[in-house]
PAPA-787123 format. One line per 2 residues: number of its first residue (from 1); for each residue z, x, y of C-alpha. Coordinates in Angstrom, 2 decimals, m for minus. Each point is the difference from the previous one (the first is absolute). Layout:
NUM = Z,X,Y | ...
This chain:
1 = 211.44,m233.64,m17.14 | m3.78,1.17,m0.78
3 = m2.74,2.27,1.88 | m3.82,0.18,m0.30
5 = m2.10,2.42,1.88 | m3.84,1.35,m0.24
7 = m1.64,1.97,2.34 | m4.02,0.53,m0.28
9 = m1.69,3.36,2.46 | m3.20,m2.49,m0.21
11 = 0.65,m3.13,0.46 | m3.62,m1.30,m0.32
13 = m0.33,m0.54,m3.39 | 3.19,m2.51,m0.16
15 = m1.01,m1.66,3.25 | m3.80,m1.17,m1.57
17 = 1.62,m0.81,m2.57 | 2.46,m2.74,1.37
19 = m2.86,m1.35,1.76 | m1.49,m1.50,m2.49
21 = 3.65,m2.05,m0.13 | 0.14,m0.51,4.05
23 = m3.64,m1.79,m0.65 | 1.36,m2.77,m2.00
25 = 3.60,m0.73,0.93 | 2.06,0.09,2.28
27 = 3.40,1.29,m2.18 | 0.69,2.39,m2.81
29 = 2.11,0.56,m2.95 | 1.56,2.92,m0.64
31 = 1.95,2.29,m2.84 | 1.23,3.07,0.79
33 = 1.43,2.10,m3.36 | 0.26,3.25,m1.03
35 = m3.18,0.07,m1.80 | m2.32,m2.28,2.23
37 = m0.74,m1.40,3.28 | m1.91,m3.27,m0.34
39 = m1.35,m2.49,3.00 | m1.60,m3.31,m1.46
41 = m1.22,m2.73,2.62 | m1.03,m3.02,m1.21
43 = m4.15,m0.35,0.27 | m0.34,m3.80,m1.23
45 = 2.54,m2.06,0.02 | m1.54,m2.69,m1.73
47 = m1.23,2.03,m2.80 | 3.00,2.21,m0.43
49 = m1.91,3.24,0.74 | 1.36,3.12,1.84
51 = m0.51,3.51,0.97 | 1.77,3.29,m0.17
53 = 0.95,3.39,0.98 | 1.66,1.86,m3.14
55 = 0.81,3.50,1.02 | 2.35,2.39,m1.94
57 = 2.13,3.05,1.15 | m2.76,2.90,m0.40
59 = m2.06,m2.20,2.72 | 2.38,1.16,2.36
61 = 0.87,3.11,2.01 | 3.75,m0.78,m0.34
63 = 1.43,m3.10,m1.78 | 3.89,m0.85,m0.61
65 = 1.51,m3.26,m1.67 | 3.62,m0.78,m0.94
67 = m0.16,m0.96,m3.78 | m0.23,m3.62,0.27
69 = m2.91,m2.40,0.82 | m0.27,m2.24,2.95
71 = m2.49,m3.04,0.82 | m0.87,m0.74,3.82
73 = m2.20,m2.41,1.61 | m1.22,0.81,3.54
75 = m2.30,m1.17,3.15 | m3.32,2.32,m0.99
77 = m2.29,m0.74,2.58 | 2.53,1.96,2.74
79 = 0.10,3.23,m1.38 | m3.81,0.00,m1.74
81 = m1.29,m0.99,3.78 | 2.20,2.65,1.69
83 = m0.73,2.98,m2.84 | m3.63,m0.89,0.37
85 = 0.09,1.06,3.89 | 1.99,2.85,m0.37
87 = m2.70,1.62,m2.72 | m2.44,m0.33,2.18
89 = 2.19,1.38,3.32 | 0.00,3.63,m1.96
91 = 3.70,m0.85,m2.00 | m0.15,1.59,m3.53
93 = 2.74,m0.22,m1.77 | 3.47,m2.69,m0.63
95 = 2.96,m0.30,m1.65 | 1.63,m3.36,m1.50
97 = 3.79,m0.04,m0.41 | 2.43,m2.68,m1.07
99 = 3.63,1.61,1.04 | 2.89,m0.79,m2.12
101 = 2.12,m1.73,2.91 | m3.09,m2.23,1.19
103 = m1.80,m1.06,m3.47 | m1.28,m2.61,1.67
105 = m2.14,1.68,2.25 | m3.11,2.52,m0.18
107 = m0.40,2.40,1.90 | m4.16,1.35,1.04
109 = 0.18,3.54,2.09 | m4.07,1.04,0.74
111 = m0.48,3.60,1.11 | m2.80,1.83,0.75
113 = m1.23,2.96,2.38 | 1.16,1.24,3.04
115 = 3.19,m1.38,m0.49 | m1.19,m3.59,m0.69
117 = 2.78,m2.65,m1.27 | 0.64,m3.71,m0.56
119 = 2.92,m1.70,m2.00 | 0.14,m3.62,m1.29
121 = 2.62,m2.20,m1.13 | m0.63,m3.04,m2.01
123 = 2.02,m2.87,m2.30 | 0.19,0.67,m3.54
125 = 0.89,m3.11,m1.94 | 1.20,m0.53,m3.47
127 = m2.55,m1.79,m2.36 | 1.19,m1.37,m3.36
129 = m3.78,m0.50,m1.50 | m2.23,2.29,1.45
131 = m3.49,0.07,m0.89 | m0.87,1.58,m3.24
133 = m2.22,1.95,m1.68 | m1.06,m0.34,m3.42
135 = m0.13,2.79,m2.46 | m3.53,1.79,m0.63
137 = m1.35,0.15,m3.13 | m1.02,3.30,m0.44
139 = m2.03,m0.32,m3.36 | m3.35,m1.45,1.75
141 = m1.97,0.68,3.22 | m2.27,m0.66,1.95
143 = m1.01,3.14,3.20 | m2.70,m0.45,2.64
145 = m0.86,1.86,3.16 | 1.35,m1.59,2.90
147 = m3.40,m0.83,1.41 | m0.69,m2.30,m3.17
149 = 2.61,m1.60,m0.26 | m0.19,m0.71,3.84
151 = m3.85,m1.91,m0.71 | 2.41,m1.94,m2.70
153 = 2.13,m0.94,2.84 | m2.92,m1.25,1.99
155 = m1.14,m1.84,m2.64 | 3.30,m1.90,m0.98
157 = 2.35,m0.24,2.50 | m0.68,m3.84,1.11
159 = 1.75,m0.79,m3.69 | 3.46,m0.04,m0.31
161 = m0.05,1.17,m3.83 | m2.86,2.75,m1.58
163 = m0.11,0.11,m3.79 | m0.25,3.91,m1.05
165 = m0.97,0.40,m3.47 | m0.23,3.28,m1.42
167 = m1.90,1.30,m3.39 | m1.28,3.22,m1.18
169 = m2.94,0.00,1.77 | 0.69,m1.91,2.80
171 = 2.42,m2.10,3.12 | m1.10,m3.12,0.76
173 = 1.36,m2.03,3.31 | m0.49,m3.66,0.13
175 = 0.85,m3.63,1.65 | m0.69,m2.26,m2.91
177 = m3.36,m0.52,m0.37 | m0.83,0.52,3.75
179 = m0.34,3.80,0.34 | 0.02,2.69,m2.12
181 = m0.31,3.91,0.20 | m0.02,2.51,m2.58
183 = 0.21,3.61,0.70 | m0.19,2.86,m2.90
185 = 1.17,3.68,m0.54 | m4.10,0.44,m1.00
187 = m0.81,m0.45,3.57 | 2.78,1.92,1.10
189 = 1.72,m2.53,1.58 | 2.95,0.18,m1.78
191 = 2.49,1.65,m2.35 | 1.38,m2.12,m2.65
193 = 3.27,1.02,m2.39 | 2.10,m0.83,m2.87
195 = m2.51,m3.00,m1.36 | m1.84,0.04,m2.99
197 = m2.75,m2.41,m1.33 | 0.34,m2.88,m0.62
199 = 2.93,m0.09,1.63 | 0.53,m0.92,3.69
201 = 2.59,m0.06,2.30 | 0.23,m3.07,2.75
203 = 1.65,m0.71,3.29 | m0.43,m1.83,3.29
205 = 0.34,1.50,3.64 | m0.08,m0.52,3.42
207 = m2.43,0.82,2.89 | 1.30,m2.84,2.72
209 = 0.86,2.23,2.34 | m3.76,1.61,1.17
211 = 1.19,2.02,2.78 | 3.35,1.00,m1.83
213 = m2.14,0.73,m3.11 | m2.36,2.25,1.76
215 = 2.42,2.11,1.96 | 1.81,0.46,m3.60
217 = m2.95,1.18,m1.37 | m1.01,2.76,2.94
219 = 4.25,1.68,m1.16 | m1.34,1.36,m2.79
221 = m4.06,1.67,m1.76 | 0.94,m2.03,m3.07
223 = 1.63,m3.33,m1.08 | 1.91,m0.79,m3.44
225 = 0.12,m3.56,m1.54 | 2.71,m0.70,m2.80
227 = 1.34,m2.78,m1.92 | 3.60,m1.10,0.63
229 = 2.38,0.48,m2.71 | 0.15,m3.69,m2.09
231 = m1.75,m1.37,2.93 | m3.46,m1.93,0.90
233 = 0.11,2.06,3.18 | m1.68,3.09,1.34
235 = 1.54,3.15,1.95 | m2.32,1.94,2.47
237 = 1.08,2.93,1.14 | m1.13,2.78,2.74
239 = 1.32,3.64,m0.79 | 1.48,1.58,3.40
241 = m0.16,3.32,m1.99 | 1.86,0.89,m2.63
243 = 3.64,m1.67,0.91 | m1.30,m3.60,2.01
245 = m2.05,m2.79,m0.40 | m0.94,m3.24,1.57
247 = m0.01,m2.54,m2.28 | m1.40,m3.74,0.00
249 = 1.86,m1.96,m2.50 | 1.28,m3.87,m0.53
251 = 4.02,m0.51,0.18 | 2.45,m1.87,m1.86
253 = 2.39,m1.13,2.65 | 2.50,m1.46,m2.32
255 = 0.51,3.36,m1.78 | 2.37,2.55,0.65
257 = m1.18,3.20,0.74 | m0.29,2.32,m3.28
């Protein structure tokens, strides 16, 4: 049999974060392992695109995992509706528990002052091919402040696909030859690493989801564009600190999981 269990004091920071999944589906993916625990929702369907909590033990006050990694899919909108309310009622902190006898359950408990506490109990089920995401290529960059890359949102998000091409000098974002916006470290509007001229490192991403995109953006002072390893396809992620992120990525549903 197999256990899981986190506990957080503040529960704040991992509750904005799954909103940005609550806004744009209705169910979740899930991996719980010793080394991560990982929420993906799917953000476009037709398009393949996703988002993501990643968050690793040090993000947590207390975190436990037998050595062995399990994949879950489960009914989001319950508990992100519910955990939303109880924030606001004054609760402030939870812990999430799998139990070795009922591994197909989950287990919520909300405390908070004055003696303050809720528990919830919802299905876990098995999923072969969860939603996946790619591996970052850590040799370029692209870094903006979260208010930037929020006017980029406003400016693309009625396109399913954004063309991010990064030089030396410069990121340019771009729907064929419709729109185009260039922003530069020289106006500080950006930080730019690992490319040298002439090279230039290319990628496409996703702004589809406006309100998704914007609440993603408000997690975190500064977001991180990346290439995906051997891939056409971007990565944006949110730091929650130093041991979490949201991140905004397209899936390959027909891979396992790496």
């Amino acid at each position: 049999m197999w256990s899981f269990r986190v506990a957080v004091d503040d529960m704040k920071v991992l509750i904005d974060s799954l909103i940005t999944l609550g806004l744009v589906d209705v169910m979740a993916d899930a991996i719980f392992s010793p080394d991560t625990f990982c929420i993906m929702a799917d953000s476009d369907a037709s398009i393949h695109s996703a988002f993501g909590v990643q968050l690793w033990p040090p993000f947590f006050d207390s975190f436990y995992s037998d050595d062995i990694r399990q994949l879950f899919w489960f009914r989001l909108t319950h508990l992100f509706t519910l955990a939303v309310e109880l924030l606001e009622s004054g609760y402030t902190s939870l812990t999430f528990s799998i139990e070795r006898f009922r591994y197909n359950y989950a287990q919520f408990k909300f405390e908070g002052p004055n003696g303050l506490l809720r528990d919830v109990n919802f299905l876990l089920t098995p999923v072969v091919r969860p939603l996946r995401i790619g591996q970052i290529d850590l040799s370029a960059f692209v870094s903006m402040d979260s208010e930037e890359f929020s006017n980029i949102i406003s400016e693309y998000h009625m396109f399913d696909y954004v063309e991010v091409i990064i030089t030396s000098r410069r990121v340019s974002f771009s729907y064929a030859i419709i729109q185009e916006t260039i922003i530069t470290p020289e106006d500080g509007q950006c930080l730019i690493g690992g490319v040298r001229a002439p090279n230039q490192v290319q990628f496409i991403i996703t702004m589809s989801q406006p309100n998704a995109f914007f609440h993603f953006a408000s997690q975190s002072k500064r977001i991180w564009l990346f290439k995906e390893v051997n891939s056409t396809k971007g990565i944006i992620t949110a730091p929650l600190g130093l041991y979490g992120r949201l991140v905004s990525f397209f899936c390959d549903v027909t891979a396992f999981p790496m």
